[in-house]
C-alpha positions, -999 to 999 in steps of 0.1 A, spaced: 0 0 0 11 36 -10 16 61 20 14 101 9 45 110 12 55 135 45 64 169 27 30 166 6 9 158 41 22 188 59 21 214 25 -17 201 25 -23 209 63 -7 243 61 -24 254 33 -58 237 34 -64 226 68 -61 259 94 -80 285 95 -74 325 114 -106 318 141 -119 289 161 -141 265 150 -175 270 163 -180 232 162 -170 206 193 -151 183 190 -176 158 191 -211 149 174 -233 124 173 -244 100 145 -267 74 131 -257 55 96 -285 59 72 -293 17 74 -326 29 75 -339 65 76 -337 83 112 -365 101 130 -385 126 106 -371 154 129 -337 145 133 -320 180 118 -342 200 141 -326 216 177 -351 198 201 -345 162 189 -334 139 213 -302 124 198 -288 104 232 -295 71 220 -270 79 184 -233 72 187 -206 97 195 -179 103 169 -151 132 170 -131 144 139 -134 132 104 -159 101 99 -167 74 70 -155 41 53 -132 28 27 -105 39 7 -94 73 2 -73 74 -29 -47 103 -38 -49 107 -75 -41 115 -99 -3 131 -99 -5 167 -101 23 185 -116 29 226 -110 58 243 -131 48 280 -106 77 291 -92 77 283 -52 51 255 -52 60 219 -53 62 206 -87 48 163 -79 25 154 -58 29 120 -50 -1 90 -53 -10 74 -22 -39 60 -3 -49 56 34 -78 40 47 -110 55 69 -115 39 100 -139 48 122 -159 14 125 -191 24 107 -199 -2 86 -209 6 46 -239 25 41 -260 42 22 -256 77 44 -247 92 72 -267 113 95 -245 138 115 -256 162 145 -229 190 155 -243 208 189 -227 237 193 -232 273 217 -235 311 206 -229 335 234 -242 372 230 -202 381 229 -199 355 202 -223 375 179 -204 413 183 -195 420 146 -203 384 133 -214 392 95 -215 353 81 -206 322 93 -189 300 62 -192 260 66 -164 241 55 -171 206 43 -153 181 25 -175 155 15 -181 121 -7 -203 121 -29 -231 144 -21 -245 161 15 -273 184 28 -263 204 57 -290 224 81 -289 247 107 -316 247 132 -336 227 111 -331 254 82 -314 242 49 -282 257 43 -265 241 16 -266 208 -6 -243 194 -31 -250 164 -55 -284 159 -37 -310 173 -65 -328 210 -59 -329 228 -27 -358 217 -4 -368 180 -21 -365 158 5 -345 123 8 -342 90 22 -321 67 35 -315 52 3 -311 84 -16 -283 86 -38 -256 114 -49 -266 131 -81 -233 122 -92 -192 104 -79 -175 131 -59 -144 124 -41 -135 145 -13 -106 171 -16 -88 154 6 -89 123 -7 -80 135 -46 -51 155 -29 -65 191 -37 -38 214 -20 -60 241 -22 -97 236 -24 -130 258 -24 -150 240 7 -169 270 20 -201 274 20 -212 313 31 -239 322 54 -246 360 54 -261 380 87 -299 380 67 -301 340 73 -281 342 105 -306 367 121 -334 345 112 -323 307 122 -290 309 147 -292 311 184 -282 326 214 -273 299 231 -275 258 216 -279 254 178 -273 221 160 -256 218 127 -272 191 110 -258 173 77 -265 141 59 -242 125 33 -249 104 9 -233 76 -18 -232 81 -55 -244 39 -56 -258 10 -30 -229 -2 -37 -205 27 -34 -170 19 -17 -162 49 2 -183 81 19 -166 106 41 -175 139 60 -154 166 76 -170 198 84 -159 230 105 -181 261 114 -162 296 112 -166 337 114 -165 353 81 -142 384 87 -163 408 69 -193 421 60 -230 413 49 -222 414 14 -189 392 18 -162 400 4 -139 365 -4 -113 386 -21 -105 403 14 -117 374 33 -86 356 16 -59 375 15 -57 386 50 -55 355 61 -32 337 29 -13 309 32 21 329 27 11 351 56 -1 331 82 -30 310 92 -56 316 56 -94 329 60 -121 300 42 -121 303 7 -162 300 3 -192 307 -23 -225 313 -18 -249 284 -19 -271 293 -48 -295 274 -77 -304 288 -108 -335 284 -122 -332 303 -154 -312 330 -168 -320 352 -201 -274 352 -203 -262 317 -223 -253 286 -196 -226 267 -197 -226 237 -179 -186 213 -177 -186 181 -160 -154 164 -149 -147 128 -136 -154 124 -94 -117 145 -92 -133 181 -101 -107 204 -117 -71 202 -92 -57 232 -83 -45 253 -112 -21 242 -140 -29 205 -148 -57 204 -168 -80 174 -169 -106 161 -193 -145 170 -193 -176 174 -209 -189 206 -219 -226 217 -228 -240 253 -238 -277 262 -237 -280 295 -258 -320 297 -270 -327 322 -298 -332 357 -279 -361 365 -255 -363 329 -245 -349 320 -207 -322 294 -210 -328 266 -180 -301 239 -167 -327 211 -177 -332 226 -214 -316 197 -234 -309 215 -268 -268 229 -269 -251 246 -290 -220 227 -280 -222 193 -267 -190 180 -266 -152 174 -252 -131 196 -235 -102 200 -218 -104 223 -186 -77 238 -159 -76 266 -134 -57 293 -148 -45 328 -138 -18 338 -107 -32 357 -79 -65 351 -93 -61 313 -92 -63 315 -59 -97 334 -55 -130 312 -45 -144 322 -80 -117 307 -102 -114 312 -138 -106 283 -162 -87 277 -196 -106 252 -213 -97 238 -252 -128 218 -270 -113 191 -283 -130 160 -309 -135 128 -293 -99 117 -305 -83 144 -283 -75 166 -313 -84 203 -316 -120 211 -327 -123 248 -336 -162 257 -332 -179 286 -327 -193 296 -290 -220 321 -283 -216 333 -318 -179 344 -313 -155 335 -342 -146 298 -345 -116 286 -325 -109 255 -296 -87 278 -273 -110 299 -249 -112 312 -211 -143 315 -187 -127 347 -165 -149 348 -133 -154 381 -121 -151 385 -80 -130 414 -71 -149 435 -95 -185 442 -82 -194 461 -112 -187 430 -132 -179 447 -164 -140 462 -159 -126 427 -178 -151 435 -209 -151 471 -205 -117 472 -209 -115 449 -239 -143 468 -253 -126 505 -252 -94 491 -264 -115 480 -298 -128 514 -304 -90 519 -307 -92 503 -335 -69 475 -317 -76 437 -316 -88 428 -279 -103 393 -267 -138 391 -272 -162 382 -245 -199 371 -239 -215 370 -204 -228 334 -191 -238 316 -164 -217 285 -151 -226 253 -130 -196 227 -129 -203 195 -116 -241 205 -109 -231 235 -85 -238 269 -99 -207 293 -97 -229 327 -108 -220 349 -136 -188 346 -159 -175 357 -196 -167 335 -221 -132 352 -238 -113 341 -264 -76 333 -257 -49 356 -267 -31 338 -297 -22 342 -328 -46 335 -353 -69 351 -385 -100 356 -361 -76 369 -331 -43 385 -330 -36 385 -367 5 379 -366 27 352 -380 26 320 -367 60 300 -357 71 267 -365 100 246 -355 119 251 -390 116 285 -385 149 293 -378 164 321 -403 158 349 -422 126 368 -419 111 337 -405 129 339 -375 119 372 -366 86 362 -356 54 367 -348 62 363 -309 41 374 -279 51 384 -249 45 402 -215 61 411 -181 57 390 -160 65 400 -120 98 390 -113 108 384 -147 120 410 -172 98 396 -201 82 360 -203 74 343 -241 41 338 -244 44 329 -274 54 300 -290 48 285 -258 78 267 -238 71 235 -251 73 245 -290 99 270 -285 130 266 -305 168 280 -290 174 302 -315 135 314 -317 143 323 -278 180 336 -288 168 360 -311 141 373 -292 161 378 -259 192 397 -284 162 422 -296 147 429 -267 183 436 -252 193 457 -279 161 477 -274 165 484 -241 204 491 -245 192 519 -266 165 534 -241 199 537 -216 214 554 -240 217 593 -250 203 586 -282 175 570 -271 155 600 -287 170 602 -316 146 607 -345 163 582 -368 183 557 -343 160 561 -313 134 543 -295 109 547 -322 128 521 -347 117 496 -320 85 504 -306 50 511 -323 41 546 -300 4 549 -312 4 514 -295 17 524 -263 -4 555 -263 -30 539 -264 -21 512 -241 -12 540 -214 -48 557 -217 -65 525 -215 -46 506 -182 -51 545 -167 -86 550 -173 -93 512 -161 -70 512 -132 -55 482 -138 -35 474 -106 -11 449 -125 -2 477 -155 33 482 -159 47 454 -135 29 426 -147 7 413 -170 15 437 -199 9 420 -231 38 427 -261 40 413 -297 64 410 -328 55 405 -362 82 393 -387 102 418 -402 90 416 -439 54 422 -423 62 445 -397 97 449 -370 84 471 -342 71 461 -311 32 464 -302 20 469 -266 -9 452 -264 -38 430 -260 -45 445 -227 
């Protein structure tokens, strides 16, 4: 048998198992395996729950499997995580479900300044959690408010995050001061929460749950929530999302399904399925419509730096044909390709600064990513409102540069079309041809230009009319580019993030800044 190696065990503790406050919960509960299904009134407060057994930490059966390897190339993070497995012992015996009951105590002091509570659960395959009787959140267990048995089964295979080795999962569930007024305490309150299997015959179902203070206000703000309390700085606050359903929207769905994994924690991307519901206009799209507009393969990873980390993540996602191979198609009416990105906005409460953005730089007369708005639901739980962008590469319906290919080595050829950007801590970073395809003297040539131009900007003729700056650089695209990152108030202009290409030199030699 496989044992998870040390150094993985304590980088997963430290970055996915504290938190900055105490955990409301005890460190004891009490519960009844769903053989048969408990008292009608087992989630609310007064049910007498003295004759169910007493269980403290973690609690299922079987086998929890680490897999499959994930590899991360980011500077700082560890680059294998190893395959192992362990084993659940607790001495329940396989069933269907579990029925939990978490008593815990509110004093008047406890609720000073408390905005939200977040519930953090890690789960296999699908739960329902109450408080007071009141349903708080579900997962894999069909529409709020329809009521289960026993026997009930998860909507769909969902290993815990600690059993597929997520370092860094979303577990939090966010409870805002409008529901806490109306259903918590002063004094006992019971957290309820039943869990389910995906089959009567499932192998494994686990629970782990903790109850916490939100550190700010009504509205919740995750962004702020997160980064006082990160991983690099100390103990992390609960990365959490709202519990919501959608019903219908009049914005395009898009609904990705993955195997019982989910999508791992940024750069490694995994296979799915992908469906869009897009009806002709006027007509409310609904998660149970069953004509797409794409029904097909994809493949899917978290993407971004600082925003990979957010609760809301955004995603890189390539639709593929059922052979693996690319399979350019056309999505929400935007030109064909197979390379695309669903950018989640969370730190923007206008939800418009990505498009916005993308939008002015147009009416430049520039090439920027297009977007569409949608709504997305992965793995059945709805993760509110996102926009469909293309990827920046080139291409005839995008960035309209050369391409490069591995023969391309001399001459014109070699001169490009590249794209690339600064990157924080690195003085430029190709983009383009990506460092896989990327030939030594494709690099070479690129890092002697670059050098050369910034030789000349440290030197006294860097104004010159005929040997200066300006044989290097496009300056209607840098005007433009300094407008638009001002006007928007990009945080990341300048430092990072800044977007650069270069066509060949029998097209065009300068430098463009740009897409923003």
């Amino acid at each position: 048998m496989k044992r998870i190696s040390i150094t993985i065990f304590i980088f997963f503790l430290l970055n996915s198992g504290t938190h900055s406050q105490t955990n409301y919960l005890n460190s004891t509960y009490k519960y009844f395996p769903g053989i048969s299904s408990p008292a009608p009134d087992w989630k609310e407060r007064e049910f007498d729950d003295a004759s169910w057994s007493t269980g403290t930490g973690a609690i299922g059966f079987g086998d929890i499997i680490f897999d499959p390897v994930f590899i991360d190339s980011t500077q700082g993070y560890p680059q294998v995580y190893n395959i192992g497995d362990t084993i659940i012992d607790t001495g329940i015996f396989p069933a269907t479900s579990l029925y939990l009951r978490y008593h815990f105590m509110m004093n008047p002091e406890d609720t000073t300044d408390l905005n939200g509570i977040v519930l953090d659960v890690y789960f296999d395959d699908g739960f329902i959690a109450y408080l007071n009787g009141e349903e708080l959140a579900r997962a894999n267990m069909g529409k709020k408010g329809e009521l289960t048995v026993f026997n009930s089964l998860a909507d769909r295979s969902h290993e815990s995050p600690i059993a597929a080795g997520d370092v860094f999962p979303v577990p939090g569930y966010f409870m805002n001061k409008a529901f806490l007024n109306t259903h918590l305490n002063i004094g006992e309150n019971i957290l309820a929460i039943e869990v389910h299997n995906d089959s009567l015959e499932g192998s494994d179902l686990f629970l782990k749950c903790g109850l916490y203070k939100s550190m700010y206000d009504t509205l919740y703000d995750p962004i702020r929530d997160f980064w006082e309390y990160s991983a690099w700085k100390g103990p992390r606050g609960t990365r959490a999302k709202a519990f919501m359903e959608l019903d219908s929207s009049e914005l395009p769905l898009i609904l990705i399904e993955t195997d019982e994994f989910g999508i791992p924690f940024r750069h490694y991307e995994v296979m799915a399925r992908m469906k869009v519901i897009n009806q002709y206009p006027g007509r409310y799209n609904s998660p149970s419509d069953t004509s797409f507009s794409y029904n097909g393969s994809i493949r899917i990873e978290v993407r971004g730096g600082s925003s990979s980390y957010f609760p809301k993540q955004p995603y890189n996602i390539e639709t593929q044909n059922p052979d693996g191979s690319n399979n350019n198609v056309t999505l929400l009416d935007l030109p064909p390709e197979n390379d695309w990105r669903l950018i989640g906005p969370i730190s923007d409460r206008s939800l418009i600064r990505h498009t916005l953005t993308y939008e002015l730089g147009r009416k430049q007369g520039r090439w920027q990513p297009r977007s569409k708005y949608c709504e997305l639901i992965v793995n059945g739980e709805y993760l509110g409102l996102y926009a469909l962008t293309e990827k920046i590469k080139p291409d005839k319906n995008r960035l309209n540069i050369s391409k490069l290919t591995e023969t391309d080595l001399y001459g014109d050829a070699l001169t490009g079309g590249y794209i690339f950007w600064k990157r924080q801590y690195y003085p430029s970073f190709i983009y383009y041809p990506s460092e896989t395809q990327i030939q030594a003297e494709q690099e070479q040539y690129l890092e002697n230009y670059l050098v050369s131009y910034e030789n000349l900007l440290f030197s006294n003729n860097w104004l010159d009319p005929n040997q200066g700056y300006r044989n290097y650089i496009d300056t209607g695209s840098l005007l433009d580019y300094l407008i638009i990152n001002e006007l928007t108030f990009d945080h990341d202009k300048y430092a990072q993030s800044t977007f650069m290409f270069k066509d060949r030199n029998d097209k065009d030699s300068l430098i463009y800044f740009g897409p923003l």
